[in-house]
Structure formats: structure tokens, C-alpha cells
N, C-alpha and C positions, 0 to 999 in steps of 0.2 A: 683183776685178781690181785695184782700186787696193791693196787691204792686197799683193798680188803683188809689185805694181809698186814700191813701198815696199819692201818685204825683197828684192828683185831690187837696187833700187841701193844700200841696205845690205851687201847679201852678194855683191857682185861690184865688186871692186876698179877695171877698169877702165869699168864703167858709173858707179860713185860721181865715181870720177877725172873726168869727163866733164861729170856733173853739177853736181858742188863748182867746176870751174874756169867754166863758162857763167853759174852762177847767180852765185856771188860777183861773178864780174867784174861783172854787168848792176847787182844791188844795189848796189855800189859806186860805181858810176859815180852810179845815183841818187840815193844819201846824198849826196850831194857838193849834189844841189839841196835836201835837203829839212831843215828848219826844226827842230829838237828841242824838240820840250814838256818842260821845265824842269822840272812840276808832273804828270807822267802818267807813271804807271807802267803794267808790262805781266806779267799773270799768266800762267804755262804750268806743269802740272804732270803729269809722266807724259806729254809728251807730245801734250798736249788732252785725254786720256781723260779726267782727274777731274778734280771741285772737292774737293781735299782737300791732305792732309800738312803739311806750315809753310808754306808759303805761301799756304794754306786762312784759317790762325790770324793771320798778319800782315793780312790783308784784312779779317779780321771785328774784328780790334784795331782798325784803322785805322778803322774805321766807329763804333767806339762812341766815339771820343777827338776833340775839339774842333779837337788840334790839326795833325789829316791831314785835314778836310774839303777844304780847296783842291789837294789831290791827287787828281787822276782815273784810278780805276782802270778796268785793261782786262784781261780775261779770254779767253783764246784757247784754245777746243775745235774737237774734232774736232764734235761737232755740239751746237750750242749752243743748240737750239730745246728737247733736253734738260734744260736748267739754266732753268728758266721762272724760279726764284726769283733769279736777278740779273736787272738791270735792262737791256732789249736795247740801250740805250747803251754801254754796260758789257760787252759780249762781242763777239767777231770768231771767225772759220773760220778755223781753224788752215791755212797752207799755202794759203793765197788770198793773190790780190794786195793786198788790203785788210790782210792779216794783214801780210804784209812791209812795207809804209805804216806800220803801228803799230808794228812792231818798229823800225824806223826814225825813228820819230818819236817816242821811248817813250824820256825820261832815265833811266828803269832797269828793268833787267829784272830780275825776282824771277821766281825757277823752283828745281824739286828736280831739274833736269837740265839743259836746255839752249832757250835759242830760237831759237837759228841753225839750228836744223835739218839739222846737219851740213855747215854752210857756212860759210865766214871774212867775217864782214863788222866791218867796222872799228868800236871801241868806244871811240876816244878821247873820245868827247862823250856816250858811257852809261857807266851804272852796272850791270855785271855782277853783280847777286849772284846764288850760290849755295845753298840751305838743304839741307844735304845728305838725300837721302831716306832715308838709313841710316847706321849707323855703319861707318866702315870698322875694318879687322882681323882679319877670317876670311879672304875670298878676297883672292886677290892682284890689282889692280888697274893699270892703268898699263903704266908699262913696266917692272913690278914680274912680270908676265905673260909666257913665252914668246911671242915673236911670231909663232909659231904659231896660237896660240890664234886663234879663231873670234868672241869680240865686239868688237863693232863700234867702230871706230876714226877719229874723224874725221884727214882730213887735218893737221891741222892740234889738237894740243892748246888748248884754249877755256880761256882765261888769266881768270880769275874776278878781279872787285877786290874781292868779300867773298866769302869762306867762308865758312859759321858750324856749326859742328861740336857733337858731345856729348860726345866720350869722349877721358878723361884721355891715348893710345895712338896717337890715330889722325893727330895735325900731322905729325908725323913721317915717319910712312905715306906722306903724304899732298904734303907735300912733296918727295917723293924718283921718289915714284908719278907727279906728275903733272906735275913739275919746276917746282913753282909758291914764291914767294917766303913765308918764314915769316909777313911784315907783312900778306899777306891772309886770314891766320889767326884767326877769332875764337871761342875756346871760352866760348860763352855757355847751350848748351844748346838743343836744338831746342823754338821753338815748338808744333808738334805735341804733343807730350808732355808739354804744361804739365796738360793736362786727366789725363795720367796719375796727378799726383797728390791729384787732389781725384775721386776718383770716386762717382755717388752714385748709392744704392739702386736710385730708383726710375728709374733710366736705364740699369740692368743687367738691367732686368726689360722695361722697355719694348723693350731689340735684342731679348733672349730671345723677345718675343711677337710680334717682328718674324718673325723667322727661326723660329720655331713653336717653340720648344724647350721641351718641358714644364719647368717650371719645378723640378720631385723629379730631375731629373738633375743629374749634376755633367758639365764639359765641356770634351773634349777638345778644342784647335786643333791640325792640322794644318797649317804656314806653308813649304814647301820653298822653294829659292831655285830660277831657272833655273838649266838647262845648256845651253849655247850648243852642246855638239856632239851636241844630239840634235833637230832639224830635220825636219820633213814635206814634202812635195811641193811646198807653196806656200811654204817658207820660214821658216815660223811656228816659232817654239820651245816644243817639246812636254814635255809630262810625261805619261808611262804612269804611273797608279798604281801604288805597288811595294807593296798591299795586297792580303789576302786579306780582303776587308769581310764574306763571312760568315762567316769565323771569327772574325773580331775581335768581328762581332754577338752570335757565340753567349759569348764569354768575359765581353765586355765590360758589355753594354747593362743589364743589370740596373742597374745605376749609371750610367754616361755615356752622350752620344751625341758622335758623331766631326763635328765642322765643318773641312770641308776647304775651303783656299785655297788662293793662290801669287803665286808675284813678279807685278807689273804687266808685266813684260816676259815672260812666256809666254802663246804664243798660243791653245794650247790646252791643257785638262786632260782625260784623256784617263779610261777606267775607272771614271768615278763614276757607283755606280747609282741610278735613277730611282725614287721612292718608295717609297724606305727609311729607316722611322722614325729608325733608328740614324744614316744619315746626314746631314749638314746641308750640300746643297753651296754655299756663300758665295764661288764663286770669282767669283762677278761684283760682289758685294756691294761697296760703292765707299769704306766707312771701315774701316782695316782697325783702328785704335784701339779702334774698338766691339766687335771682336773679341777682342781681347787683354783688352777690362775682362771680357765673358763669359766669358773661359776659365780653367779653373782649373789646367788642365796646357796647357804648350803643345810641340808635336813638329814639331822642325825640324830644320835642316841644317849646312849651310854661311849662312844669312841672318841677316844683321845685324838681323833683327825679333829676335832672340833677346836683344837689347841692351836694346832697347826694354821688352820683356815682364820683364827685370830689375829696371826699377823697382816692378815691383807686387811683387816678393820671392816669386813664386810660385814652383812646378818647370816644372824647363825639362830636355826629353829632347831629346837629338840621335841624330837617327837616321839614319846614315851607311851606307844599304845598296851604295852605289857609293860607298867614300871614297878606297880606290885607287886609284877612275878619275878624281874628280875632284881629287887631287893630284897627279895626274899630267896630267891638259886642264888645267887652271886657274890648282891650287896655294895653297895657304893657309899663313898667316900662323904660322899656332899652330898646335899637338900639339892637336889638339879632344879625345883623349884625358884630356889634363892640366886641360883647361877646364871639363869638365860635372864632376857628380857620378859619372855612372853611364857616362863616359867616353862614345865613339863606339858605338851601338847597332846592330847590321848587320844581323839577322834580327828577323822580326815577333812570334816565337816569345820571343827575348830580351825587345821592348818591351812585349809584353805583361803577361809576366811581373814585368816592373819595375813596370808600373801598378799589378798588383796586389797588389805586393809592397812599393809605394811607405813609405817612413819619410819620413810626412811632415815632420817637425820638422828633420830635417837636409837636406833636399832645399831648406826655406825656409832655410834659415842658409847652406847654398852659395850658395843665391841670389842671397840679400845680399851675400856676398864677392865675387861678381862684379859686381855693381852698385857695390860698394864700389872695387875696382879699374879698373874700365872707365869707369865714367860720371861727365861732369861731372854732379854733382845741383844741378841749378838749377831754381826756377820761375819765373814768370812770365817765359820769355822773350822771348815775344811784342813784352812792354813793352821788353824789352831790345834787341831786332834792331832794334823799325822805331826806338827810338832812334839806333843805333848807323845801320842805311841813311841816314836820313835828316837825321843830323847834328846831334839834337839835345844840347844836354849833360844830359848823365846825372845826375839829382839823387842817385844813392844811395849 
């Protein structure tokens, strides 16, 4: 009933409308009496669903360096009796009264989305950052989007005073998309993906044994983005499998097995079968990084994880069996034809075929050309963001 209630005043303009003006106003008024912690910061990622993405990496930096212990960090989930490994001083209920206290009381907020919860509350006396959860430059964004379209829109554009971005393409975008000033721009690289480039052995082997995958396979990720106009009864944004899994079992599996995922914002994944060697379903699975070091192909969409999964120089298939429909709902940035190697893939029958027909050595040298053009390559950014949040100066 509550996930209902939630996508009901998402997806219904004049209940949101309703919402956004009773709640802003009451928070508003209250900030006005209440004190800001100078020294506390406030975690949200996805939402409250996970401990993870850059702002995962900025909290576990800030715990090993001397010089953020006088900084109190606060972590806000959906249920936080989950995360037993932070300290329960250290976490609050997302969308509790306690939670808006600490949003309120909280001189910055670090998040790969949002903590306002779809409400306007006044940020002259926080620090808004941003780590973005993806790169932009596939789907169109903002009011980059027909406004038409179907994802969710707060009233009010949510004015970030740091951005921090990965890709050489995407300020631009981004600026225009969100109507936000050049100066909150920071191409540093996402903390997240510091770990992309140091990966090691025996922690490729250890998700592998996680997620049962005999270790004689090689392995496919499946990472599709949502689609905002394909909805269920409650709301929820869905994905039908556009697989035929026993075919793909009988071509495939002698070699690989299939680990399928999806955006954090679909609610359900619909078509995945139950005790099938060949399948690995990880759609709940909570690091999606750990996934992308396991895989040795990965098959996606329109999602910005395709950026991500650049930096290891692996192959990267796009498989666009609705690209029609989704450039005509959504809309993207680029020709995805001119992007991949093996252009926009639209039957199972093609992608199959590709796998097994894969040339490996130039599928990695495309690779690279895209990582080469798209991505800032930086590491350790970790050390770099919470400098730059936090104001320290930069030795390097």
C-alpha cells in the first residue's frame, strides 16, 4: 500500500501538486526554527533503497582519513535495521519525521538523486551535492524530453550547488537539461568507479561464488534502463523480458551464463525463470559495480551503466528491441547506431549471433574509443569530491 501511495503521488499531477505545496510549506516554516549542523552531513542513495554508488565511496573515504572524523555522518533508508553494518546512530527512516529533522539539520546533503523527496525546501544554509548516478548522453533528460513524457518531474527543478560528473559530453547536456549554471559543474570523475580500476582476482571470484556461478563460464550482464511508459496496476515501472531464455540456453550455455539486472527505478522485472542454471537473476543484488567486474560482455540499452562498463575495455552490445519506441517516448542524444560497434541490436536471433560470432580484439579497441571519448579517466575520486565538498585545498 505505501509503494501505491508513493507512485500514486508521483504519477498524478494534481495529488503531487497537493502534496509538494502542504509539505514544503510546513518544512519551511520549520527550518526557519531549526539550528544547522555545520559538521553533519546527510546520505540518500536511490532513494533509501541502497548503501552504495559515490556516495557509498565518499563515506567509506571519509572513515579511513583523519581529517573528516569531526564530520557526522547520517544515512537515510527505507529500512535501516537492514544495513546492521553502520552504526544505528548513523541512520534514520527515510520519509519520517525524524528524517526531515536531519534533512533539515544536515549542512550537506550528499545523494546520486535527491533528498527533498520531491519537495522545495529552502537550501540557502545547505550544501546540495549531486554525484551523478550515471552518465548523461543517451536518453534525453530535463526539458531536453517532450513534456509529454511520463518521468517524474518535480515541481520545481532542484538547483544542486555541486555537480560532479564523469564524461568529457555530458556539462553541456546538462546545463541546458537542467537549466543549471556552468560554475556547479565539476568534472572530477565519479567516486564509484575508482574501484573500476584497480580490480582484483580474488574478488571476482569471491561475487562469482556469491551469486553461484561456476567459475568454467564466461558471463554475460544483462543491465536495461527503465521505461517510464510501461507501468502495472500499482504504478510500478516494469520490464517484461524481451528473451526467449530457452533458446538462448540451448545456443548459449555451453560457454556462458546470463546475469540479468535493471535500473534501480523499475519495480518489477518480470519473465525471469526460477532455477535455471543458465540464469543468474541479480535484480535485487545491491552493488551493481560487482557486476560489471564479473562480466565479460555486457547487453544493454539506452543506460548510462554502458559508460561505466567502458572503463574495463570490455564488449559492450546494445540491444535496442523497442528503439523506435523509445525515440519516439523519450528520445536520445545520439545515433546508438554510430555508438556501438555492432550498432543497435533488435532481435535475439541478431544478438545471439553476435556473441557467437563476437571478434574479440576489435569489439575491445571500440571499446576503448568510447571510453576514450566519453569518459573523464580519473581515479581516485573519492579523494577528490570530498575535497572539493568539503573545501579542503587540493594538494595535487
Amino acid at each position: 500500500m505505501k509503494s501505491f501511495i508513493k507512485n500514486l503521488v508521483k504519477n498524478n499531477k494534481i495529488i503531487y501538486a497537493i502534496y509538494h505545496f502542504i509539505f514544503s510549506f510546513i518544512l519551511n516554516v520549520i527550518g526557519t526554527f531549526i539550528k544547522v549542523e555545520e559538521e553533519q552531513a546527510l546520505f540518500v542513495v536511490y532513494g533509501g533503497k541502497r548503501y552504495d554508488d559515490s556516495p557509498r565511496f565518499i563515506y567509506e573515504y571519509m572513515k579511513t582519513q583523519p581529517d573528516y572524523q569531526h564530520i557526522k555522518c547520517v544515512w537515510a533508508f527505507i529500512h535501516p535495521n537492514d544495513f546492521d553494518f553502520i552504526p544505528d546512530h548513523e541512520k534514520v527512516k527515510i520519509d519520517t519525521i525524524s528524517y526531515y529533522m536531519t534533512v533539515l539539520k544536515s549542512k550537506y546533503w550528499i545523494t546520486n538523486s535527491s533528498v527533498k523527496r520531491g519537495l522545495s525546501i529552502k537550501e540557502k544554509k545547505h550544501v546540495d551535492v549531486l554525484l551523478q548516478h550515471g552518465m548523461a548522453g543517451i536518453k534525453k533528460l530535463g526539458i531536453d524530453m517532450d513534456q509529454k513524457n511520463q518521468s517524474f518531474r518535480s515541481k520545481k527543478q532542484e538547483k544542486f550547488d555541486m555537480i560532479f560528473i564523469e564524461g568529457k559530453k555530458e556539462k553541456e547536456i546538462l546545463v541546458r537539461a537542467w537549466q543549471t549554471e556552468e560554475k556547479h559543474f565539476y568534472e572530477t570523475g565519479l567516486p564509484r568507479n575508482d574501484e573500476l580500476y584497480k580490480i582484483k582476482n580474488e574478488k571476482v571470484l569471491a561475487i562469482k561464488q556469491k551469486l553461484n556461478i561456476p567459475l568454467d563460464k564466461k558471463v554475460i550482464l544483462y543491465a536495461p534502463t527503465y521505461r517510464e511508459f510501461y507501468k502495472d496496476n500499482s504504478l510500478d515501472n516494469i520490464i517484461q523480458s524481451p528473451f526467449d531464455f530457452e533458446q538462448m540456453r540451448k545456443e548459449l550455455s555451453s560457454e556462458y551464463v546470463l546475469v540479468v539486472t535493471a535500473h534501480y527505478l523499475v519495480g518489477k522485472l518480470l519473465g525471469i525463470p526460477k532455477d535455471n542454471s543458465f540464469i543468474i537473476n541479480a535484480f535485487e543484488y545491491p552493488y551493481i559495480n560487482d557486476l560489471l567486474m564479473i562480466a565479460d560482455i555486457l547487453i544493454s540499452d539506452y543506460s548510462s551503466v554502458v559508460w561505466d562498463y567502458a572503463i574495463l575495455e570490455r564488449p559492450i552490445l546494445c540491444f535496442g528491441y523497442d528503439y523506435e519506441q523509445y525515440v519516439k517516448e523519450r528520445g536520445t542524444y545520439l545515433n546508438l547506431d554510430e555508438v556501438f560497434f555492432d550498432g543497435v541490436i533488435k532481435t535475439q536471433e541478431q544478438l545471439v549471433e553476435t556473441i557467437k560470432n563476437m571478434d574479440l580484439p576489435k569489439q575491445i579497441e571500440h571499446t576503448r574509443k568510447i571510453k576514450e571519448e566519453y569518459i573523464v579517466v580519473e581515479k581516485r575520486a573519492a579523494e577528490r569530491v570530498s575535497k572539493i565538498i568539503f573545501k579542503e585545498k587540493n594538494n595535487e
